[in-house]
C-alpha positions as CSV (number, residue, x, y, z in Angstrom):
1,X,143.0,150.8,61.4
2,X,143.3,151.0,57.3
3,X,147.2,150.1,56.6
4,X,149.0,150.2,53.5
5,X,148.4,146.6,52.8
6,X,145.3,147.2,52.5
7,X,145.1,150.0,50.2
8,X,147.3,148.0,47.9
9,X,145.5,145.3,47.4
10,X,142.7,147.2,46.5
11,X,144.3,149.9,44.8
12,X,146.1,146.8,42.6
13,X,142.6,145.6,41.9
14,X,141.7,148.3,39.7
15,X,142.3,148.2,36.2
16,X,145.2,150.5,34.8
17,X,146.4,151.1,38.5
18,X,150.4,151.3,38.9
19,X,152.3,151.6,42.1
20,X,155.4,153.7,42.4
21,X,157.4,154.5,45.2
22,X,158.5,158.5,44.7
23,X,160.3,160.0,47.5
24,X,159.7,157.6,49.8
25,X,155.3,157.5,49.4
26,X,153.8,154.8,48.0
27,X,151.7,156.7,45.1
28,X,149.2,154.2,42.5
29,X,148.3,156.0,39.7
30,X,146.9,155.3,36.2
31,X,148.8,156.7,33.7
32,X,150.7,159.7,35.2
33,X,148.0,160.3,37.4
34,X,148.0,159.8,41.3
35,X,145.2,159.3,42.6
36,X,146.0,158.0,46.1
37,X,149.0,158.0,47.8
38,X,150.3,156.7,51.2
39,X,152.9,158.6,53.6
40,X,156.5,157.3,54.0
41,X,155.6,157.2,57.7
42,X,152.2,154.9,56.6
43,X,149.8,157.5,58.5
44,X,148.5,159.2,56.3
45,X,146.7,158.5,53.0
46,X,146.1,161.4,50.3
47,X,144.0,161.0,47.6
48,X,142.1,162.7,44.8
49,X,138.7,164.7,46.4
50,X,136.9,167.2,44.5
51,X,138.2,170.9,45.7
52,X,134.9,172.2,46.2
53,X,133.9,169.7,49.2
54,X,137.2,169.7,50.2
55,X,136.7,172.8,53.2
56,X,133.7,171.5,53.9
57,X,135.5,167.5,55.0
58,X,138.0,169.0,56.7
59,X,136.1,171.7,58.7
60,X,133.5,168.8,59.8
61,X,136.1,166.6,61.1
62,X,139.7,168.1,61.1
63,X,140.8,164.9,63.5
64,X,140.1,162.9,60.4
65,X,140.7,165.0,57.2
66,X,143.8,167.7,56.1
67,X,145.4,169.7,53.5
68,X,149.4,168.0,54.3
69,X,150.7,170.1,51.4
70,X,150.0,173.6,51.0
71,X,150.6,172.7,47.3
72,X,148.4,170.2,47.1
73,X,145.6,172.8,47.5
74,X,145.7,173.3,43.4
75,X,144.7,169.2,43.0
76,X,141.9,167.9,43.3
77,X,143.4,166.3,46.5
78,X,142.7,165.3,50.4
79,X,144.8,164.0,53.1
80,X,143.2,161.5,55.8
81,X,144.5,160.4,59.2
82,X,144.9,156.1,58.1
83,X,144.0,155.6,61.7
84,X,140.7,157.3,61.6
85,X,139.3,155.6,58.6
86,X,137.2,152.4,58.5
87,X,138.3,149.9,55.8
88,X,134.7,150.8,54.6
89,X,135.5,154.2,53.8
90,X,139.4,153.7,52.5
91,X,137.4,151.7,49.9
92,X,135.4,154.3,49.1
93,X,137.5,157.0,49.1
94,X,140.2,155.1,46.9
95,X,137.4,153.9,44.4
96,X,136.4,157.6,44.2
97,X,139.7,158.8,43.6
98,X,140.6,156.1,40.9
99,X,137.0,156.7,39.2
100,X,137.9,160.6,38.8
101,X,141.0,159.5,36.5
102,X,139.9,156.8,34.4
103,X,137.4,157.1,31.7
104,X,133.9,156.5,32.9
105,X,133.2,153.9,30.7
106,X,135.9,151.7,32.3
107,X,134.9,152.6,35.8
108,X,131.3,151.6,35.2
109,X,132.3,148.3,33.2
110,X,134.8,147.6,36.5
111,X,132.5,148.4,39.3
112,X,129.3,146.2,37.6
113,X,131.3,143.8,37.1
114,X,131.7,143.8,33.3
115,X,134.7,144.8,33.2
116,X,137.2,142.0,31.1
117,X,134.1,140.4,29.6
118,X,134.2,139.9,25.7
């Protein structure tokens, strides 16, 4: 089971990332941007998911992926079940998420590994 330590630690290991605590869900965002966000509760983990594959996720496996927030449904945004998801895929889904808000050269500087290098 993914828990909220361990979306920190990555989610801290991205460049830009911030962590706030808004009513009472851990949210990292860069910028004003949230792109993943944990629960007060710690079950569930939202984070940003292109709209247009969203149906398709959450029809395929409801036990895993939902729409929380009916007002989420205007973000690109998607709600999983922490308990369902492999540390594999957190990783991947929160990589995803932070590579939709930051700009592309940073994201493909940080995940070859260039990223800091003079």
């Amino acid at each position: 089971m993914v828990t909220v330590d361990d979306v920190r630690a990555l989610a801290l290991s991205l460049p830009r990332t911030e962590e706030h605590l808004i009513r009472d869900r851990v949210k990292f965002r860069v910028g004003k941007i949230v792109y993943a966000a944990i629960s007060a509760d710690e079950t569930i983990m939202g984070f940003g998911f292109p709209k247009e594959e969203r149906a398709a996720l959450i029809a395929a496996e409801p036990d895993r992926f939902l729409l929380e927030r009916l007002s989420d449904q205007r973000f690109n945004w998607i709600d999983a079940r922490m308990a369902a998801l492999s540390p594999a895929e957190m990783r991947e889904f929160v990589t995803d998420a932070w590579r939709m808000v930051v700009p592309k050269r940073l994201a493909a500087a940080h995940l070859d590994g260039t990223a800091g290098r003079g």
